[in-house]
Rosetta silent file (secondary structure, phi, psi, omega in degrees, C-alpha in Angstrom):
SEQUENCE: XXXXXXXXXXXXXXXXXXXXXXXXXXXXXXXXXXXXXXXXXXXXXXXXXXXXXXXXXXXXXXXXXXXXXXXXXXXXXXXXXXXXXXXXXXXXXXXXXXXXXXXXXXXXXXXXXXXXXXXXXX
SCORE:     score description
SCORE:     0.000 S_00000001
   1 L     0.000  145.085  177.468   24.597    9.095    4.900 S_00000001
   2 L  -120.408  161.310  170.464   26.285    6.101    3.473 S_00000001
   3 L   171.538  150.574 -174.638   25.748    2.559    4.142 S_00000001
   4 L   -89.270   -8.159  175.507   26.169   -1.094    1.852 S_00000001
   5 E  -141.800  130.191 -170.320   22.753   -2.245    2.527 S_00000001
   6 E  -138.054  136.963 -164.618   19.567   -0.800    2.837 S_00000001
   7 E  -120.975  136.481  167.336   16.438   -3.197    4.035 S_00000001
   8 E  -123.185  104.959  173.347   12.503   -2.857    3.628 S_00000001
   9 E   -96.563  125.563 -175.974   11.182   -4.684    6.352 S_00000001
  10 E   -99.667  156.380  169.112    7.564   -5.342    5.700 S_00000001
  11 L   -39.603  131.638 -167.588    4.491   -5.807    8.023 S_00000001
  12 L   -67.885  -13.200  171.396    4.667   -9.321    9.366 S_00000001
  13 L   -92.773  -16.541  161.657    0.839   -9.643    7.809 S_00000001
  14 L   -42.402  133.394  160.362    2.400   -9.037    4.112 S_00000001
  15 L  -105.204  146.513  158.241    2.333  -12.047    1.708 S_00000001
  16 H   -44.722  -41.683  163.946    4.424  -11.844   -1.095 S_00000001
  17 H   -46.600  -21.683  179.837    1.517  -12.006   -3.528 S_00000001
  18 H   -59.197  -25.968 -161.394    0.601   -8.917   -2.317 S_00000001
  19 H   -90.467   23.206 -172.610    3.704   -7.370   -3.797 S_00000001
  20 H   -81.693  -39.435 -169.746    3.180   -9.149   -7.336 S_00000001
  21 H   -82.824   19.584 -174.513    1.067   -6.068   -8.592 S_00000001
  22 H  -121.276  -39.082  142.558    3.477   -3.743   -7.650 S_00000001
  23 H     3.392  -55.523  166.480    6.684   -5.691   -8.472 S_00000001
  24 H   -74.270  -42.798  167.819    7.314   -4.545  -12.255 S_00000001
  25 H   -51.480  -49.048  171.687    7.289   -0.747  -11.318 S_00000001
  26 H   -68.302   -1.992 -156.716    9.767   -1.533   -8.068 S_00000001
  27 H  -125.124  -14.356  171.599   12.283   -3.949  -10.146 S_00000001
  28 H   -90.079  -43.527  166.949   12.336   -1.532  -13.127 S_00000001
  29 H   -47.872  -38.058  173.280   12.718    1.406  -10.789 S_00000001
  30 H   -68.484  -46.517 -168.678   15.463   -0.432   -9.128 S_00000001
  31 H   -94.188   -5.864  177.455   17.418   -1.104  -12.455 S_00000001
  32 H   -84.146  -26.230 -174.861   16.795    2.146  -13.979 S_00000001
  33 H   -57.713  -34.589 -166.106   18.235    3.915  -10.550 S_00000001
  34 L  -107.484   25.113 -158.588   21.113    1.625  -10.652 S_00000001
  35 L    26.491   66.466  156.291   21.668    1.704  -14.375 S_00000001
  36 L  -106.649   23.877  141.871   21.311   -2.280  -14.922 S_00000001
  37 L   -12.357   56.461  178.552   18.752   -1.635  -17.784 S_00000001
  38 L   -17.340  135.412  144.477   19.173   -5.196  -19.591 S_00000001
  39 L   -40.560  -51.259 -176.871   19.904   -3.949  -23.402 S_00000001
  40 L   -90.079  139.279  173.474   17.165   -6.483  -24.989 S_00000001
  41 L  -101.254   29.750  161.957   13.928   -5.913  -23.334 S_00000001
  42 L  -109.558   46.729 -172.591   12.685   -9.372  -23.816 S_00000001
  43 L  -138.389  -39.517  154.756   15.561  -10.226  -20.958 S_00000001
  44 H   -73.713   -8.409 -178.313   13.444   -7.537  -18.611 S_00000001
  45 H  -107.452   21.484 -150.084   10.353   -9.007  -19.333 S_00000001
  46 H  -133.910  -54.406  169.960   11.959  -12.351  -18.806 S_00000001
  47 H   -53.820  -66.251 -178.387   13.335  -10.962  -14.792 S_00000001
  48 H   -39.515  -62.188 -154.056    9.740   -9.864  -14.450 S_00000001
  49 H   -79.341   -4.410  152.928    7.741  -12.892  -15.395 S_00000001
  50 H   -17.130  -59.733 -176.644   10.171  -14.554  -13.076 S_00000001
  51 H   -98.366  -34.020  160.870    9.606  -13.036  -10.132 S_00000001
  52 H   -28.173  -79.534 -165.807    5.855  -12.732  -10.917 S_00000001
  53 H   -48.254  -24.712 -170.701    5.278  -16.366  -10.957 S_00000001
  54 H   -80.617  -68.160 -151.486    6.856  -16.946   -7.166 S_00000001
  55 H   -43.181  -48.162 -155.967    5.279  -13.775   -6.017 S_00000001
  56 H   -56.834  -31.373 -178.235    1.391  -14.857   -7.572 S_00000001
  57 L  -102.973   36.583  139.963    2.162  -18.082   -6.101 S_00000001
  58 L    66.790   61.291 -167.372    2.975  -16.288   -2.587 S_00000001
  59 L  -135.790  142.501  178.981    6.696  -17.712   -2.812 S_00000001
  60 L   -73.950  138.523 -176.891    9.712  -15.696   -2.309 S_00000001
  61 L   -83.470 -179.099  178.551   10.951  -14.473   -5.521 S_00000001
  62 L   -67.189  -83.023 -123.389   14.982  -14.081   -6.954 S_00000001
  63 L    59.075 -148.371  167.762   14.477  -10.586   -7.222 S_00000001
  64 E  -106.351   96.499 -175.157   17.473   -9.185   -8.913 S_00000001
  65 L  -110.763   83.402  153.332   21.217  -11.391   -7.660 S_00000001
  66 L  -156.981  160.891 -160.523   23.480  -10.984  -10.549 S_00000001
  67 L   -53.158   87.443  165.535   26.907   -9.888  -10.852 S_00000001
  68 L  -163.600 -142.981 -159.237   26.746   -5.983  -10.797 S_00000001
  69 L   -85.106   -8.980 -164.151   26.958   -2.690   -8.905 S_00000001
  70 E   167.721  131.619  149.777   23.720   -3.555   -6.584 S_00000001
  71 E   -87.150  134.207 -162.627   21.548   -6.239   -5.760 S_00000001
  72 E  -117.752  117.279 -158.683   17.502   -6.238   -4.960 S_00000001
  73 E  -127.030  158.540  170.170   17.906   -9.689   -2.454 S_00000001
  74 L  -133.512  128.058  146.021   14.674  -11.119   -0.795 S_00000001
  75 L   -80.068  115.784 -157.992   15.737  -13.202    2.071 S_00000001
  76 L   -65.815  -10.741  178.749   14.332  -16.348    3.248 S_00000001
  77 L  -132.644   44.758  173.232   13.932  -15.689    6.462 S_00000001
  78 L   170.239  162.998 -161.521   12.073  -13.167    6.862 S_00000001
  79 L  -103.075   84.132 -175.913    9.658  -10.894    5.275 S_00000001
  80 E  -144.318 -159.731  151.801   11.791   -8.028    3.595 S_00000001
  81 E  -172.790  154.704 -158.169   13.971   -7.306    0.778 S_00000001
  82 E  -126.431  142.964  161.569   17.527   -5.434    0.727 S_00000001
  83 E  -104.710  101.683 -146.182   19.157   -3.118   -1.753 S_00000001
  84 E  -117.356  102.021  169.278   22.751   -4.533   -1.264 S_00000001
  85 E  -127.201 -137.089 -169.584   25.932   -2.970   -3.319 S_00000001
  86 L  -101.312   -1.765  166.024   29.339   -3.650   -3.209 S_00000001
  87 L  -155.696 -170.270  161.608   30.548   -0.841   -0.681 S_00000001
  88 L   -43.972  106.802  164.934   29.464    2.232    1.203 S_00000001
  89 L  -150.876  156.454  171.396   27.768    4.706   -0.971 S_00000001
  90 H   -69.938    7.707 -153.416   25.328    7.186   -0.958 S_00000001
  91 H   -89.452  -60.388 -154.037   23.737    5.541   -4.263 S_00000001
  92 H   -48.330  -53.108 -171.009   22.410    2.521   -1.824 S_00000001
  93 H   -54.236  -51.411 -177.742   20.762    5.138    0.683 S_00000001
  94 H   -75.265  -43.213  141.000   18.925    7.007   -2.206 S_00000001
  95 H    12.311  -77.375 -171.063   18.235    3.718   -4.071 S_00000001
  96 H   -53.277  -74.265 -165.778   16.416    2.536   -0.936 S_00000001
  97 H   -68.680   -6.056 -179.889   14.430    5.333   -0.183 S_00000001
  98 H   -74.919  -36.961 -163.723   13.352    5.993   -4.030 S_00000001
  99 H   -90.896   -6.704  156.000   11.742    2.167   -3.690 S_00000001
 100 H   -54.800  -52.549 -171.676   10.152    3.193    0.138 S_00000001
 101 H   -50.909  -49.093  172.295    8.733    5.830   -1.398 S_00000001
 102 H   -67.261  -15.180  175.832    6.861    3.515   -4.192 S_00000001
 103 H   -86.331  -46.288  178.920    5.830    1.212   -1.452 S_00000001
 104 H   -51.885  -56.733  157.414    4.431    4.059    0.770 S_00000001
 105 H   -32.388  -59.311  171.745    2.566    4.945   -2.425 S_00000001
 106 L   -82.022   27.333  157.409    0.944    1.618   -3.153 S_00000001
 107 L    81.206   18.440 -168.228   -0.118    1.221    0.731 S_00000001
 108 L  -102.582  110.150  150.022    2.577   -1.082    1.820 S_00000001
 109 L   -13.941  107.095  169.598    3.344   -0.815    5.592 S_00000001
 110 E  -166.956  156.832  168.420    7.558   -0.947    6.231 S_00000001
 111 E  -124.837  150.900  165.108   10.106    0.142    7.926 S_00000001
 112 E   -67.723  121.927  153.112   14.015    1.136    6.986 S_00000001
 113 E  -124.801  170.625  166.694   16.965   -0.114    7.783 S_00000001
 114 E  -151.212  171.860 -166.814   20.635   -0.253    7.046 S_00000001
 115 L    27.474   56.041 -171.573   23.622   -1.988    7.261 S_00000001
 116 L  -136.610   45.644  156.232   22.309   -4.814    9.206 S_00000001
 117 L   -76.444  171.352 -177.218   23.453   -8.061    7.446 S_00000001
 118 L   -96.022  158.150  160.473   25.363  -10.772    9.378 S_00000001
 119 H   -14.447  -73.629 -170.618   28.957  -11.777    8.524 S_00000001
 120 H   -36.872  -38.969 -176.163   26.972  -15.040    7.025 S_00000001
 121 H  -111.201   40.819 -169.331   25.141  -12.848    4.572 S_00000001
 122 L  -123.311    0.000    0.000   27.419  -10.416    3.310 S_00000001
């Protein structure tokens, strides 16, 4: 299967703080999958405490939006977050399901989707 987006839609009773203690294992898991490893590792710890502070303070975080092969997106209007890359590939689909997999481990409710941005968000 192929597909340019792949979305973890969370239980509508998630808060984003919930996902702060889980949040450095999924955003390093995400950049080691998609080889986007910053070189200096105070520039990953710098993406972390980032997203930390919105999540502890139950806010949506950035996640990771910068210019490269795949994006980790939270949306604003609604309670998910998408692994988003720049075409079809089968990299998105495993991607996805490597960071389901860490949420089914740490007890977070979700379901899968794919390819289901709007024009507007693409």
């Amino acid at each position: 299967m192929k597909a340019s987006s792949g979305h973890l839609v969370l239980n509508d009773r998630t808060e984003y703080q919930e996902l702060a203690e889980v949040f450095p294992e999924l955003l390093k898991l995400f950049l080691e999958e998609t080889d986007q490893i910053p070189e200096d590792p105070e520039i990953m710890q710098m993406f972390i405490h980032i997203n930390q502070l919105d999540l502890e303070a139950n806010r949506k975080p950035e996640g990771y939006n910068r210019k490269g092969r795949m994006r980790l997106i939270f949306p604003t209007n609604r309670m998910e977050f998408y692994v988003k890359g720049s075409s079809k590939s089968g990299e998105v689909v495993r991607v996805t399901e490597k960071i389901s997999k860490l949420l089914t481990r740490n007890g977070f409710e979700h379901e899968l989707a794919w390819n289901t941005l709007s024009c507007l968000e693409s």
